[in-house]
PLY file of the C-alpha trace (Angstrom):
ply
format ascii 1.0
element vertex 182
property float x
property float y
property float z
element edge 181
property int vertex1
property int vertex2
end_header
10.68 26.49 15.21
7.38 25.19 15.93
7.61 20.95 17.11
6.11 18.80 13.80
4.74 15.97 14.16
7.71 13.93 13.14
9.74 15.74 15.11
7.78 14.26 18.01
7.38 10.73 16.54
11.61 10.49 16.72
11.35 11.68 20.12
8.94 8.99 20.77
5.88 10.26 21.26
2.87 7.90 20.84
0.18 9.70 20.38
2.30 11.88 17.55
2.19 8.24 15.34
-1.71 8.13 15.50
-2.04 11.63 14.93
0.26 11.21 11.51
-1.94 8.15 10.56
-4.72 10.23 10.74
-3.57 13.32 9.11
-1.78 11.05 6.17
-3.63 7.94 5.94
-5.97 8.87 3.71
-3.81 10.12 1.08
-1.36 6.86 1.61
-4.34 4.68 1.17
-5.35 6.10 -1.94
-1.79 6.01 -3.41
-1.21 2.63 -1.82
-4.69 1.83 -3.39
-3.97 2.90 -6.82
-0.61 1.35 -7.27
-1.61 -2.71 -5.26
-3.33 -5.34 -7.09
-5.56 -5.83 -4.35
-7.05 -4.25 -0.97
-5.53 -6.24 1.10
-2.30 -5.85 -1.12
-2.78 -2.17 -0.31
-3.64 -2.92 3.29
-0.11 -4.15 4.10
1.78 -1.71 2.10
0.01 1.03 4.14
1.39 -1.13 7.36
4.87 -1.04 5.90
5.04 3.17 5.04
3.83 4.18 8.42
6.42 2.09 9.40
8.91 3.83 7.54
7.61 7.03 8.25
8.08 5.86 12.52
11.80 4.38 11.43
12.58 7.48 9.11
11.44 10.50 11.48
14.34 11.56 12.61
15.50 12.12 9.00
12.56 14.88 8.69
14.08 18.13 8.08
11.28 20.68 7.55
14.03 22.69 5.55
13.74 20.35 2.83
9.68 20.51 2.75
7.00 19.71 4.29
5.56 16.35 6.59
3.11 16.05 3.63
6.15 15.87 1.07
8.33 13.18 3.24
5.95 11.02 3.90
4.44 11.05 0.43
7.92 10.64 -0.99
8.44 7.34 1.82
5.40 6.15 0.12
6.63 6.62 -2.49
9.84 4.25 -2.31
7.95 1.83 -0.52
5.69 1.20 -3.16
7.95 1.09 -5.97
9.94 -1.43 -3.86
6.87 -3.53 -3.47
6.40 -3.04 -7.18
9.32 -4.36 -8.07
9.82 -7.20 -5.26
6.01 -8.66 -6.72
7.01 -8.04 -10.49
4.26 -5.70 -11.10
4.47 -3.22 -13.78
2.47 -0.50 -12.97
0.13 1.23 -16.14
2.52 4.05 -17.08
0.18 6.71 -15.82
0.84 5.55 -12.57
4.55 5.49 -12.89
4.21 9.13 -14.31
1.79 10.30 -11.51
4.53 9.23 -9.29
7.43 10.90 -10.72
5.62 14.03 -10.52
5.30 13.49 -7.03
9.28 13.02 -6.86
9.91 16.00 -8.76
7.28 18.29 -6.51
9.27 21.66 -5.44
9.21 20.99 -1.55
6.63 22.77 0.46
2.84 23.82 -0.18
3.65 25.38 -4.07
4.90 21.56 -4.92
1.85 19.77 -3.34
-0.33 22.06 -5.11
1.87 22.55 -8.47
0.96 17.79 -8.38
-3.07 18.59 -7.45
-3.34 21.21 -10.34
-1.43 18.97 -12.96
-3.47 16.15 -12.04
-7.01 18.34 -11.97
-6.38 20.29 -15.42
-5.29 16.82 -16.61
-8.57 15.68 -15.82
-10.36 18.66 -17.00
-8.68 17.71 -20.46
-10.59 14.62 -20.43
-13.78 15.93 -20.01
-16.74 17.31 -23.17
-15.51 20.49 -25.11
-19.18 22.26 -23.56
-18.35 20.74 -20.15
-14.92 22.00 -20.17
-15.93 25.48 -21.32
-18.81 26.23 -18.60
-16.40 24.70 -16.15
-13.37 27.06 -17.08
-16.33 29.80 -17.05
-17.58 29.37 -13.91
-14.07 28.88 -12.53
-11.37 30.87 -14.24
-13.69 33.77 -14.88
-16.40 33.60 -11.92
-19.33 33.50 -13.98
-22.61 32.65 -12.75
-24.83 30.02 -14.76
-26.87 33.27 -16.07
-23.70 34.71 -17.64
-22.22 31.97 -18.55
-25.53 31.44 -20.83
-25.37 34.77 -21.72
-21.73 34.73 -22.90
-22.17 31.01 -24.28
-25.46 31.17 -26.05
-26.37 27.95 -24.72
-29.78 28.08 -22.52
-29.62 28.25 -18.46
-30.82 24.45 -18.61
-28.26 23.30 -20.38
-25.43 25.45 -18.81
-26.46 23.82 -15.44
-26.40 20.42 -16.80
-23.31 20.30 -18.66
-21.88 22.17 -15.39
-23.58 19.47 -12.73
-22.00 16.55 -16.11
-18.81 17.83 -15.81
-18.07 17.62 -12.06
-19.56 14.82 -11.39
-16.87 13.32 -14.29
-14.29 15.70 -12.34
-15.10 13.59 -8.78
-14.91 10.17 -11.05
-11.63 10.68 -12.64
-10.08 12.63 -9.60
-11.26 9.09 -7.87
-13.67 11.64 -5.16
-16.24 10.01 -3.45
-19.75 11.40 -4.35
-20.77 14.31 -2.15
-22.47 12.38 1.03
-21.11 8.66 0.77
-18.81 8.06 3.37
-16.32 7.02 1.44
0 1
1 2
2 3
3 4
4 5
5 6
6 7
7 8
8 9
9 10
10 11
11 12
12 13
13 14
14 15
15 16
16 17
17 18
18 19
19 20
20 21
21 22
22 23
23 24
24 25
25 26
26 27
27 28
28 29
29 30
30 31
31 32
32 33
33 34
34 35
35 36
36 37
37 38
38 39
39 40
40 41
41 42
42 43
43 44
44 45
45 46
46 47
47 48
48 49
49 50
50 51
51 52
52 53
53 54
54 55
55 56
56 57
57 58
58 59
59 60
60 61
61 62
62 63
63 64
64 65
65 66
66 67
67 68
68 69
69 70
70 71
71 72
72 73
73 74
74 75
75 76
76 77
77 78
78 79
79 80
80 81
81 82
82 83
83 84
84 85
85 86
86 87
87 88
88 89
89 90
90 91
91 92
92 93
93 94
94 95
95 96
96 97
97 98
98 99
99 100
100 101
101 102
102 103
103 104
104 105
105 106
106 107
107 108
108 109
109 110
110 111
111 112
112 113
113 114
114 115
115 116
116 117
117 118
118 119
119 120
120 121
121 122
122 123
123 124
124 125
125 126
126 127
127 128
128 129
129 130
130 131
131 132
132 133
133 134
134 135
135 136
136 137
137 138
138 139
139 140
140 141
141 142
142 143
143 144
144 145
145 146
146 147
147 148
148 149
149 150
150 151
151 152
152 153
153 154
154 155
155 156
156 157
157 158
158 159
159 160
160 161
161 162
162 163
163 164
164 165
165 166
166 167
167 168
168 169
169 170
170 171
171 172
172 173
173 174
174 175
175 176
176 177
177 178
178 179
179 180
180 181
């Protein structure tokens, strides 16, 4: 069985915490990010789940699921904790989106069964023309020209309401714009 990263964190391995920061940190930051009043708010619970995740290591069983799936899930309880301790109700959406992380089948079909929920969610939200040439393009691997074609709608506008409806994908997926370093 191949040595995970948590498997080398419990054995005390330095350089196995900062490689887990790295690897994680993003997506704890924007969960952390999404559920803290604040940045700084945010800041510290990020603190306290790598913490967790450096305490709870040992506990890893890659069995149960994958590294992204524990330390998700000890994000997770830590935030719901600091929910709770502050006496912050979180909007409901936020309670839901987190449930469906609880609920995620462990492994890669889970993690990806949460991102498609949460992308054709999204996609729901978007213009009926935007979500069409989108599904289009995507579903059925049409080109602009055929989605026109099939559509009626002229090339010009099949390109706009395409270039429309991802940028509005990127906003409510909460995706930086292509180049900012965000």
């Amino acid at each position: 069985m191949p040595e995970t990263m948590l498997s080398r964190i419990a054995a005390g391995d330095g350089a196995a915490v900062a490689e887990i920061v790295a690897t994680f940190g993003g997506l704890v930051w924007s969960i952390a990010r999404r559920l803290s009043p604040t940045p700084s708010d945010a800041e510290d619970a990020v603190q306290e789940i790598f913490l967790d995740v450096w305490k709870s290591a040992a506990r890893f069983d890659p069995a149960q699921g994958s590294e992204k799936v524990f330390v998700t899930m000890i994000a997770r309880r830590r935030l719901i904790d600091r929910l709770r301790r502050h006496s912050l109700q979180p909007a409901s959406a936020d309670t839901q989106e987190l449930e469906s992380i609880a609920f995620a089948v462990p492994g890669l079909q889970g993690e990806i069964a949460v991102d498609a929920e949460r992308a054709a969610h999204a996609v729901g939200q978007l213009k009926p023309d935007q979500q069409r040439v989108i599904a289009l393009a995507v579903l059925e691997g049409l080109t602009h020209s055929e989605i026109s074609a099939a559509t009626g709608m002229p090339l010009g506008t099949v390109k706009t309401q395409m270039r429309r409806g991802l940028i509005e994908l990127r906003t409510l997926l909460g995706m930086p714009a292509p180049g900012s370093s965000s």
